[in-house]
PDB file of N, CA, C and O in Angstrom:
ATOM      1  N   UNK A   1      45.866  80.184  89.899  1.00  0.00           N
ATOM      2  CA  UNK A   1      47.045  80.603  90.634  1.00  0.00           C
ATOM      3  C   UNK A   1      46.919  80.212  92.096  1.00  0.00           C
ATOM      4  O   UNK A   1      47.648  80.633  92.995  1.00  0.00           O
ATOM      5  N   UNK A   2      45.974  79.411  92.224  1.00  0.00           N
ATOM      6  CA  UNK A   2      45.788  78.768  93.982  1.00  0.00           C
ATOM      7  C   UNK A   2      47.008  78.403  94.640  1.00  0.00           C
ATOM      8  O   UNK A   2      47.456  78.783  95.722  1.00  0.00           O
ATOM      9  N   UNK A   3      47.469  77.592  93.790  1.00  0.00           N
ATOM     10  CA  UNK A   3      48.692  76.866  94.884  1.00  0.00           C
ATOM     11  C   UNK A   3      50.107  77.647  94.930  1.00  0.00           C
ATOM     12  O   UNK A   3      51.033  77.303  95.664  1.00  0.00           O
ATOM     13  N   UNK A   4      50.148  78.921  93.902  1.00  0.00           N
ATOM     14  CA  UNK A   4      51.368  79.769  93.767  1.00  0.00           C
ATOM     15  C   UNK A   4      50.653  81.011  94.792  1.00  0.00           C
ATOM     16  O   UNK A   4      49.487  81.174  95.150  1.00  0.00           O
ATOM     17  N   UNK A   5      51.866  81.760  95.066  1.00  0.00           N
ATOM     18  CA  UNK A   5      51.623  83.579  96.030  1.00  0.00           C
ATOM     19  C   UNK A   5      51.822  84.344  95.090  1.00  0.00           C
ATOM     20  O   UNK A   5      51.546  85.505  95.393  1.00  0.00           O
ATOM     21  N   UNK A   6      52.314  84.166  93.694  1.00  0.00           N
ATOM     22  CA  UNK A   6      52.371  85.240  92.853  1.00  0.00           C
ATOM     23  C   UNK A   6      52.875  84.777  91.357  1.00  0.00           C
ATOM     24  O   UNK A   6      52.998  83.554  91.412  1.00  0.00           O
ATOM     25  N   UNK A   7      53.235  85.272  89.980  1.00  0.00           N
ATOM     26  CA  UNK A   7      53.400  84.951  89.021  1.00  0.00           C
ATOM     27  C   UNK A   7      53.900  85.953  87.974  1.00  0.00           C
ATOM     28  O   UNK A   7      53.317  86.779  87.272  1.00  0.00           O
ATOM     29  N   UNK A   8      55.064  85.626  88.100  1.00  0.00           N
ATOM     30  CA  UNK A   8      55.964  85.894  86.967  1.00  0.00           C
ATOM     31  C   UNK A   8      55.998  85.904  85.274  1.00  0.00           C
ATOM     32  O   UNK A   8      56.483  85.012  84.578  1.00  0.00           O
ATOM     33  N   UNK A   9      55.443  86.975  84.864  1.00  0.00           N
ATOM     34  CA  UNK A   9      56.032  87.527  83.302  1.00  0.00           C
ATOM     35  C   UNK A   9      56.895  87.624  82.907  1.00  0.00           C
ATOM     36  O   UNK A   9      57.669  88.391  83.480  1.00  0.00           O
ATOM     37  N   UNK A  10      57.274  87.048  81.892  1.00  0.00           N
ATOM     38  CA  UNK A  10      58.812  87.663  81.205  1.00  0.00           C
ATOM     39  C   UNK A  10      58.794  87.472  79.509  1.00  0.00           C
ATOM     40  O   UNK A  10      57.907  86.980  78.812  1.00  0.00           O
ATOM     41  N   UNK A  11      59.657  87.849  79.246  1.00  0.00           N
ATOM     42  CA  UNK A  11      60.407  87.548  77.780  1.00  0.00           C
ATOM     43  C   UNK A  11      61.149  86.840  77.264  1.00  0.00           C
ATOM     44  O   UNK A  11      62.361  86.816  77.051  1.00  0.00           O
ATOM     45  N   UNK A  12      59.849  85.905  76.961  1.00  0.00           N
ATOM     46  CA  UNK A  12      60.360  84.519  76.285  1.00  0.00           C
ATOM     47  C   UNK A  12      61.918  84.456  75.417  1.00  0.00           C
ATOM     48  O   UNK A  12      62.945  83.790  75.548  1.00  0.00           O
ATOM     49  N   UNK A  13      61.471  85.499  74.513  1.00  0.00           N
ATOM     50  CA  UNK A  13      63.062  85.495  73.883  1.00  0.00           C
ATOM     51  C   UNK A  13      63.791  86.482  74.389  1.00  0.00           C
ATOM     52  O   UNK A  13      64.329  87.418  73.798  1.00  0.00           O
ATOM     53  N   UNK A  14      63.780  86.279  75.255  1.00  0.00           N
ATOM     54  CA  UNK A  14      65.007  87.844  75.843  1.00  0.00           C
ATOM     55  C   UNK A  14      66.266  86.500  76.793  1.00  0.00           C
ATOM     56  O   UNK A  14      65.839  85.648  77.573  1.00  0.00           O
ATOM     57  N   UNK A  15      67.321  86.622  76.536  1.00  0.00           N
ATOM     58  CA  UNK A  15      68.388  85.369  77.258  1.00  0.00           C
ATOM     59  C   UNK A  15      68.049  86.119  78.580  1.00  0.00           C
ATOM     60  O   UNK A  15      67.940  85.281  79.474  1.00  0.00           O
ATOM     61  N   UNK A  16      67.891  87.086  78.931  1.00  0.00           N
ATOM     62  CA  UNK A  16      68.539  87.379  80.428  1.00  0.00           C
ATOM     63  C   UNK A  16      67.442  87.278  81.060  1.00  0.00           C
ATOM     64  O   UNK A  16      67.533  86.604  82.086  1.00  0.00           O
ATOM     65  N   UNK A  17      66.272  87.765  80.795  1.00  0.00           N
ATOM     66  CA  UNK A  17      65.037  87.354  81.322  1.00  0.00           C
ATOM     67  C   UNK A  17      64.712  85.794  81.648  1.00  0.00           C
ATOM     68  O   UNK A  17      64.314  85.502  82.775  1.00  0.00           O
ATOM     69  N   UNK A  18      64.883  84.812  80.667  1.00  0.00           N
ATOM     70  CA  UNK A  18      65.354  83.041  80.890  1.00  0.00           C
ATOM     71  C   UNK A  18      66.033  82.856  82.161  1.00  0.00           C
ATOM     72  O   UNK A  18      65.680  82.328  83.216  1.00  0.00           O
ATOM     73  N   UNK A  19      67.123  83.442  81.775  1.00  0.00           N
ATOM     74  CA  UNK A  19      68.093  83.369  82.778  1.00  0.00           C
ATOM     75  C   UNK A  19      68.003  83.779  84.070  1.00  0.00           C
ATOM     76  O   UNK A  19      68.919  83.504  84.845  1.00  0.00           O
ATOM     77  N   UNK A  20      66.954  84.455  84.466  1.00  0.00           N
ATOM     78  CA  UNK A  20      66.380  85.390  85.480  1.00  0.00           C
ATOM     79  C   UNK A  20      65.317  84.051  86.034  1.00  0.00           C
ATOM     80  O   UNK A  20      65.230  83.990  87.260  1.00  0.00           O
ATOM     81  N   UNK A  21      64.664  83.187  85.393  1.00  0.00           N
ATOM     82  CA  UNK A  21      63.272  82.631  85.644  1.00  0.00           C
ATOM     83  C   UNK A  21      64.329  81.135  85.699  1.00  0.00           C
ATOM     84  O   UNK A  21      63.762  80.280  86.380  1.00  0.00           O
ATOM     85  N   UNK A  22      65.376  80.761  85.280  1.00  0.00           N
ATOM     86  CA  UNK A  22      66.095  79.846  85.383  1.00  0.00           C
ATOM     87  C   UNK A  22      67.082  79.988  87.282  1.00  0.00           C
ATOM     88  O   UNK A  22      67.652  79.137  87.966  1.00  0.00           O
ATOM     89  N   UNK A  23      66.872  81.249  87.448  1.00  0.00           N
ATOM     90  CA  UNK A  23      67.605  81.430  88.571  1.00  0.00           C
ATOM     91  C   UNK A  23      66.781  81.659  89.962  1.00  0.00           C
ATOM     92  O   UNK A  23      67.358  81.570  91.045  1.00  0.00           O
ATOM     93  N   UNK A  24      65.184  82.006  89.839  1.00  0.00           N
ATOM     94  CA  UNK A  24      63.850  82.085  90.415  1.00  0.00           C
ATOM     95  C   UNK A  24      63.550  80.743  91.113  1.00  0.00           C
ATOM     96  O   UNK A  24      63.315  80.468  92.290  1.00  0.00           O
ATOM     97  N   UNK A  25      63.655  79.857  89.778  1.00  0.00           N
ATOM     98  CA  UNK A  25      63.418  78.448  89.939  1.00  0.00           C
ATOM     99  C   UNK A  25      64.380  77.420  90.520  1.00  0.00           C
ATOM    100  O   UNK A  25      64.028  76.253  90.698  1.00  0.00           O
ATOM    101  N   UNK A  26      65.876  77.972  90.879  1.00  0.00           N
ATOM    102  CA  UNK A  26      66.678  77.181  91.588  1.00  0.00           C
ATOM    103  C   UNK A  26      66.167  77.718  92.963  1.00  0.00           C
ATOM    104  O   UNK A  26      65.746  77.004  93.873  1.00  0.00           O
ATOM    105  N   UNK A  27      66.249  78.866  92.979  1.00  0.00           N
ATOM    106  CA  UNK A  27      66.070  79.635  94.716  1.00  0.00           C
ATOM    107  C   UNK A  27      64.512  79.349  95.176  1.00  0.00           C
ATOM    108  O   UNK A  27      64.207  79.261  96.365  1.00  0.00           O
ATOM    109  N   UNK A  28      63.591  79.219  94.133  1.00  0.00           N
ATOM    110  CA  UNK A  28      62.128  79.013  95.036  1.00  0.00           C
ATOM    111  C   UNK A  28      61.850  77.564  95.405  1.00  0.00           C
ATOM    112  O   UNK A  28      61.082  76.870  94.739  1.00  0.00           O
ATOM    113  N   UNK A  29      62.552  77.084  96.582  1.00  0.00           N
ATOM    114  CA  UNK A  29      62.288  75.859  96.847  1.00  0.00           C
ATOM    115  C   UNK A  29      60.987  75.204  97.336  1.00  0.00           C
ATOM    116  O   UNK A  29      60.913  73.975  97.344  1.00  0.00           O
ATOM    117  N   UNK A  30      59.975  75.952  97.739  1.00  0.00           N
ATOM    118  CA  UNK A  30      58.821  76.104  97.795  1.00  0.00           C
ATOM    119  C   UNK A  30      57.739  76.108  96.964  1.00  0.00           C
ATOM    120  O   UNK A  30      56.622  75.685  97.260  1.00  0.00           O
ATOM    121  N   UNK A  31      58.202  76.777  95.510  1.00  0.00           N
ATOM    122  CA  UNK A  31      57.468  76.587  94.312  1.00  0.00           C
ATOM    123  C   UNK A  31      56.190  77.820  94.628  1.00  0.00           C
ATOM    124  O   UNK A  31      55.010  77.553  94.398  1.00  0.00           O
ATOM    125  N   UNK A  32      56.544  78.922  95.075  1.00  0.00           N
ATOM    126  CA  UNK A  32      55.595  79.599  95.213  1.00  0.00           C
ATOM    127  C   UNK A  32      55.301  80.414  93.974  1.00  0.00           C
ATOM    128  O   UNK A  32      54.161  80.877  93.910  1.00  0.00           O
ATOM    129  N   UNK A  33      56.119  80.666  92.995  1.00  0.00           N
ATOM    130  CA  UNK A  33      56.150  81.379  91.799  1.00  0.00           C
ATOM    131  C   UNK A  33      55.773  80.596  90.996  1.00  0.00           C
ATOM    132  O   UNK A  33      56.247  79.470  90.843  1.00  0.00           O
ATOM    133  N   UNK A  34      54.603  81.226  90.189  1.00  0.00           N
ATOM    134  CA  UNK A  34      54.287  80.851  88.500  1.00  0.00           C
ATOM    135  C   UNK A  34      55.236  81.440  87.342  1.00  0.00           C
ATOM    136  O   UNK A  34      56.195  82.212  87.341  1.00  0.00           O
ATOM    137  N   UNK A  35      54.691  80.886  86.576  1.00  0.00           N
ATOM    138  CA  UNK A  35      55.904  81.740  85.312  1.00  0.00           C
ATOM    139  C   UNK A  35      55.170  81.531  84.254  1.00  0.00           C
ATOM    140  O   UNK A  35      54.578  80.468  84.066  1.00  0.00           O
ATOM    141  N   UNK A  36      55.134  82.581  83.410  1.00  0.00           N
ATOM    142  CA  UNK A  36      54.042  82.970  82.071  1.00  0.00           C
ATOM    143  C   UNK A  36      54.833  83.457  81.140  1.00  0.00           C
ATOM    144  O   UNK A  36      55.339  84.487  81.585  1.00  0.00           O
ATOM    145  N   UNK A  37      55.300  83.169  79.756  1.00  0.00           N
ATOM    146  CA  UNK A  37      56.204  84.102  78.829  1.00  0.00           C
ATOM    147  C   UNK A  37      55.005  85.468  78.360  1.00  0.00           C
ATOM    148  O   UNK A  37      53.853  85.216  78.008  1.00  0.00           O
ATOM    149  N   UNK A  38      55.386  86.424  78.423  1.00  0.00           N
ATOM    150  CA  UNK A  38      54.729  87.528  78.053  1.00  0.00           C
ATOM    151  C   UNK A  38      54.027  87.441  76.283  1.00  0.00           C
ATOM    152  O   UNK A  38      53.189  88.179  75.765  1.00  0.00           O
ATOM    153  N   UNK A  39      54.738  86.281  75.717  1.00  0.00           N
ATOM    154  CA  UNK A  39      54.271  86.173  74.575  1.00  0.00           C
ATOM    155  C   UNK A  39      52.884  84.376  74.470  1.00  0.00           C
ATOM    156  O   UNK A  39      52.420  83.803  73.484  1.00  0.00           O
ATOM    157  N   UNK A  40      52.747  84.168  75.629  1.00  0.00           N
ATOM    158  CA  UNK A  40      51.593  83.198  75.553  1.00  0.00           C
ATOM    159  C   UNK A  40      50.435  84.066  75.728  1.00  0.00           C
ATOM    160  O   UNK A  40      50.502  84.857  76.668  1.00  0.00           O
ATOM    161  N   UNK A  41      49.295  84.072  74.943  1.00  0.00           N
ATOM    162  CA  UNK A  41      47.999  84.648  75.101  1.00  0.00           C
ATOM    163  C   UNK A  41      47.007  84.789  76.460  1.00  0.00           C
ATOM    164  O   UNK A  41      46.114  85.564  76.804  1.00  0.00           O
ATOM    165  N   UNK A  42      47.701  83.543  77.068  1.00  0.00           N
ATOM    166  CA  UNK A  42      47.020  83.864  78.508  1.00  0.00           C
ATOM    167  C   UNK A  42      47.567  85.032  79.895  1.00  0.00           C
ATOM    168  O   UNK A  42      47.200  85.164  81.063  1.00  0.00           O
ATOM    169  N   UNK A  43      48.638  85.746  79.007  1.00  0.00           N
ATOM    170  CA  UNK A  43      49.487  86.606  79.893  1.00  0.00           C
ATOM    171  C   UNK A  43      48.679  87.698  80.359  1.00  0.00           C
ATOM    172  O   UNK A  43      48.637  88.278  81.444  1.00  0.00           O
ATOM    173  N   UNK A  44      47.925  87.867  79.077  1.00  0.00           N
ATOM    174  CA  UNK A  44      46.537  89.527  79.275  1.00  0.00           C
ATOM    175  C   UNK A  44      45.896  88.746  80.128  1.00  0.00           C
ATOM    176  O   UNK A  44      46.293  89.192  81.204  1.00  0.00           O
ATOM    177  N   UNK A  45      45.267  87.993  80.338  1.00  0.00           N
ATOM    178  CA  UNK A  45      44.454  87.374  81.851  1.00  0.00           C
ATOM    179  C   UNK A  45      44.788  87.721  82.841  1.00  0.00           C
ATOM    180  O   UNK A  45      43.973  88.182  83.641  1.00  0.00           O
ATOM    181  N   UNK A  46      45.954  87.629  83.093  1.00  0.00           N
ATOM    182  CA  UNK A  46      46.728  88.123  84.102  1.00  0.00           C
ATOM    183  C   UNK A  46      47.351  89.389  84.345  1.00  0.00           C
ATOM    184  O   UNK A  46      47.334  89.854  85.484  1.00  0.00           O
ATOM    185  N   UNK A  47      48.062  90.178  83.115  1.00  0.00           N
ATOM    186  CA  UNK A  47      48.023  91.472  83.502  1.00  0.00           C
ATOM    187  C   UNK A  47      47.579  92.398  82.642  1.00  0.00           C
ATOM    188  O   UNK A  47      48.183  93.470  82.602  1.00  0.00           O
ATOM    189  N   UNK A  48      46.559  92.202  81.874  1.00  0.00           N
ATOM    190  CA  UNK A  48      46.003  92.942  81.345  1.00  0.00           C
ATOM    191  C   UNK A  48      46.548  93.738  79.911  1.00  0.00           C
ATOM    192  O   UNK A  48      46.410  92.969  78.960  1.00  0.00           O
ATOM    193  N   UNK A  49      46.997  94.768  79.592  1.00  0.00           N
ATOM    194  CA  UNK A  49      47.367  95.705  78.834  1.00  0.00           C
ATOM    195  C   UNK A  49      48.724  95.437  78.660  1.00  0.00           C
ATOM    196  O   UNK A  49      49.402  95.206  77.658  1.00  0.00           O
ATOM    197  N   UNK A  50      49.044  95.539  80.187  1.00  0.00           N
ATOM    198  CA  UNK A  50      50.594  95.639  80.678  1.00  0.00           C
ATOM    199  C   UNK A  50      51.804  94.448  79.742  1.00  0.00           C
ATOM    200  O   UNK A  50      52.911  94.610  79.230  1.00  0.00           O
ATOM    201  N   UNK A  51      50.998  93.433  79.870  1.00  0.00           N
ATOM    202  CA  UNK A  51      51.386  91.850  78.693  1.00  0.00           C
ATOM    203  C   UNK A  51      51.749  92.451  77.455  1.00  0.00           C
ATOM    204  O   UNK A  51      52.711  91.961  76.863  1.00  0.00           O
ATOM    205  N   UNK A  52      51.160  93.416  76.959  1.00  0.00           N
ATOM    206  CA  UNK A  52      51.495  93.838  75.395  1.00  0.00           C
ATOM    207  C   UNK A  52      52.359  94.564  75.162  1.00  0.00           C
ATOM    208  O   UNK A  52      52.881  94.596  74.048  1.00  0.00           O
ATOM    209  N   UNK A  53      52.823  95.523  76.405  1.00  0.00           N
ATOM    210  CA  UNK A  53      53.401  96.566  76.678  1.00  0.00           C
ATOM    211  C   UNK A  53      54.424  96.691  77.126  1.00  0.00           C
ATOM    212  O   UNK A  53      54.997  97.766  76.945  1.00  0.00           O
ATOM    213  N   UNK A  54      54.993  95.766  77.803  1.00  0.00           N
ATOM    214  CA  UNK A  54      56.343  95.664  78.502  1.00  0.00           C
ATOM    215  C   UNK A  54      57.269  94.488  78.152  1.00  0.00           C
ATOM    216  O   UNK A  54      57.055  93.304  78.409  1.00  0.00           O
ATOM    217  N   UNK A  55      58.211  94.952  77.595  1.00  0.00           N
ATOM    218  CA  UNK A  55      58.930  93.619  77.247  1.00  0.00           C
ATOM    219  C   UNK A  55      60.657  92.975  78.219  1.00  0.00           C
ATOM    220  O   UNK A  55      61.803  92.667  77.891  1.00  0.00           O
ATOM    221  N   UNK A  56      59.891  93.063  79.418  1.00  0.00           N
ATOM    222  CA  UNK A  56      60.839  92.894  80.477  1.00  0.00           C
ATOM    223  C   UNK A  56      60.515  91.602  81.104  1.00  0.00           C
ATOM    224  O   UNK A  56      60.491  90.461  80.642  1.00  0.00           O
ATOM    225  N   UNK A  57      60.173  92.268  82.758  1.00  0.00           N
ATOM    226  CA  UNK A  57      59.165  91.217  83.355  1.00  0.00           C
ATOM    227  C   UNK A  57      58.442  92.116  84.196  1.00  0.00           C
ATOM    228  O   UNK A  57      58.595  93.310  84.454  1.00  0.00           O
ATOM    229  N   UNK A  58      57.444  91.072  84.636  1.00  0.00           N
ATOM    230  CA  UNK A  58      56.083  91.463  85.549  1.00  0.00           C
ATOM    231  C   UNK A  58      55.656  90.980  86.608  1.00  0.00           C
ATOM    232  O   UNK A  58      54.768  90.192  86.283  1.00  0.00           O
ATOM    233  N   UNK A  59      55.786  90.995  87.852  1.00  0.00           N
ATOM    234  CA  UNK A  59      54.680  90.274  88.713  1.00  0.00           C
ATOM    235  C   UNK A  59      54.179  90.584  89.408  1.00  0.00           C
ATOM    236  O   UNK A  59      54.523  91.569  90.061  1.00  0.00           O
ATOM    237  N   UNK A  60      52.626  89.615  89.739  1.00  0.00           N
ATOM    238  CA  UNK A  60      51.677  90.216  90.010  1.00  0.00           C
ATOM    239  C   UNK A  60      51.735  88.889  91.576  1.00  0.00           C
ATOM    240  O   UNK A  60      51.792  87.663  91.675  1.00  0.00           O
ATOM    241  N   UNK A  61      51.691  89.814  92.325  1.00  0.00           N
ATOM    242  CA  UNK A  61      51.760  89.500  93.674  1.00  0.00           C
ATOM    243  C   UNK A  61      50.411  90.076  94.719  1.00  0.00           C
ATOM    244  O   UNK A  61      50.241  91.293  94.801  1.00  0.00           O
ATOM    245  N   UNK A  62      49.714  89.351  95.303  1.00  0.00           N
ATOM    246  CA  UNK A  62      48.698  89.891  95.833  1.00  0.00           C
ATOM    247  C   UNK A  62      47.522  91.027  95.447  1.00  0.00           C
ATOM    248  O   UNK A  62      46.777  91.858  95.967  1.00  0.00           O
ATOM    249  N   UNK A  63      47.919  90.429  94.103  1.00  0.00           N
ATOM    250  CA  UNK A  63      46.737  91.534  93.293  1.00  0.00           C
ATOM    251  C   UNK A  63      47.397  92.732  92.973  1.00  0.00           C
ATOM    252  O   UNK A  63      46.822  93.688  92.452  1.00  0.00           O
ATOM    253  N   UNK A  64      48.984  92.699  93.370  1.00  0.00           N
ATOM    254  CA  UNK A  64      49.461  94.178  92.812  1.00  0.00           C
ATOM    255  C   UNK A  64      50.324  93.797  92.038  1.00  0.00           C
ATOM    256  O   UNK A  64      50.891  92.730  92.278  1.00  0.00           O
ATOM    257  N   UNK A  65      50.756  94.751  90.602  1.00  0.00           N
ATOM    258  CA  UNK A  65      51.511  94.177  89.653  1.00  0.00           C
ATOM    259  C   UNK A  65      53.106  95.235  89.507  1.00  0.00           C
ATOM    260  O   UNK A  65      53.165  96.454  89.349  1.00  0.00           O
ATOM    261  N   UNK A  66      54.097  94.375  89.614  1.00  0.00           N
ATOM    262  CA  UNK A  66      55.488  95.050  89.570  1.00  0.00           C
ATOM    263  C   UNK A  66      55.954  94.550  88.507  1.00  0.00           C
ATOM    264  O   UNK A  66      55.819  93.489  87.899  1.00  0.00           O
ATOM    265  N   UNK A  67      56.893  96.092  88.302  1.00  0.00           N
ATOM    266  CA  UNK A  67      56.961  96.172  86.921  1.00  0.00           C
ATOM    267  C   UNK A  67      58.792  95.611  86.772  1.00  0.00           C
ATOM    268  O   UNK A  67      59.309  95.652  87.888  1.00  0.00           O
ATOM    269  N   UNK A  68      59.532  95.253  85.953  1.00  0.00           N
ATOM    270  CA  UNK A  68      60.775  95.700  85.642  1.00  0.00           C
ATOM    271  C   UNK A  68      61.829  94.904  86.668  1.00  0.00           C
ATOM    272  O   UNK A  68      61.948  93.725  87.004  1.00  0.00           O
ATOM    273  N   UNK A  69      62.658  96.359  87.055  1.00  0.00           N
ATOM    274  CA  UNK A  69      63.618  96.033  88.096  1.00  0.00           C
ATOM    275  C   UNK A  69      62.684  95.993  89.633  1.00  0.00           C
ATOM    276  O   UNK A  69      63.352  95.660  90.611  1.00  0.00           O
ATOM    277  N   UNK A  70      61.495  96.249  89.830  1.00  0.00           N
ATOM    278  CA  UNK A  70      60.759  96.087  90.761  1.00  0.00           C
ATOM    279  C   UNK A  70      60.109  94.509  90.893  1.00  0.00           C
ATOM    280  O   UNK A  70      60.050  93.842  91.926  1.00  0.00           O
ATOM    281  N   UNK A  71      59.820  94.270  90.052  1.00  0.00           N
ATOM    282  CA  UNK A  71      59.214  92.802  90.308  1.00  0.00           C
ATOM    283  C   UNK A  71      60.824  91.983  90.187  1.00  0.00           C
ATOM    284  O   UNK A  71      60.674  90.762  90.138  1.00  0.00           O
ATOM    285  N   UNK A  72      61.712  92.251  90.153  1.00  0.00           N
ATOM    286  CA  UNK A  72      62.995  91.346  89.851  1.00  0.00           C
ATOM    287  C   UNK A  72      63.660  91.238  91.066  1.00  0.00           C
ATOM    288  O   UNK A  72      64.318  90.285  91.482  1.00  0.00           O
ATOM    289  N   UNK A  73      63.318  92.795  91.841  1.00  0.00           N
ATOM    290  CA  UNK A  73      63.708  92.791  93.748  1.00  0.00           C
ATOM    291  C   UNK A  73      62.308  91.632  94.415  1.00  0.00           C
ATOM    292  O   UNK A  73      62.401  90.591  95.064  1.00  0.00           O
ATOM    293  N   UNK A  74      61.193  92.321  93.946  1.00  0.00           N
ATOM    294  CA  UNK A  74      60.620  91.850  95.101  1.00  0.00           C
ATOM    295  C   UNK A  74      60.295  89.908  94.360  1.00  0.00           C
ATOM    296  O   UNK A  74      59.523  89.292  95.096  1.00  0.00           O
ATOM    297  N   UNK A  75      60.627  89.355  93.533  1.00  0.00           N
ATOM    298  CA  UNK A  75      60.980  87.815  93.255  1.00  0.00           C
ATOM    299  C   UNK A  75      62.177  87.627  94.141  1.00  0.00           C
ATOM    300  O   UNK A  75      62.212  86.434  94.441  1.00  0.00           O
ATOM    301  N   UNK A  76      63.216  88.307  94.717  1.00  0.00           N
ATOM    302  CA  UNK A  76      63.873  87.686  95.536  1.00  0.00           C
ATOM    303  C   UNK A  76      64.112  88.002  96.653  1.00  0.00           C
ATOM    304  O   UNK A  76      65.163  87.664  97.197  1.00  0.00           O
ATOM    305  N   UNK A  77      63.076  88.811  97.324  1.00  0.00           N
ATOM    306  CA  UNK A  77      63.084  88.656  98.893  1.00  0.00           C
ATOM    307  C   UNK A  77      61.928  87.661  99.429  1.00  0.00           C
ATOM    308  O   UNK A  77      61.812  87.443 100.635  1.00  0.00           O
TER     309      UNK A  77
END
């Protein structure tokens, strides 16, 4: 995760979640966001438990992990 500030979980098959990481990726012109579907195996690397458990989104920003409608504010400030 060197060259990203943080990295994005979501739900691969969920449309609005896509649609959420489709709309991340027009606005981050910088490319500072990763993106992980909550259903690739390397997601528990990254957040642990939380990957199995939440079928929204996640990100983990400076070592702290937001959950939901929280990681969905703080992806766009």
């Amino acid at each position: 995760m060197s060259q990203f500030e943080a990295i994005l979980a979501f739900d691969g098959v969920c449309n609005l979640c896509n649609a959420l990481v489709r709309f991340v990726i027009r606005i981050d012109k910088k490319g500072k966001i990763a993106f992980i579907s909550l259903q690739d195996d390397r997601a528990e690397n990254y957040f642990g438990d939380a990957a199995g458990q939440v079928n929204s989104v996640l990100l983990l920003h400076d070592d702290i992990m937001y959950y939901e409608s929280d990681a969905i504010s703080r992806c766009l400030t």
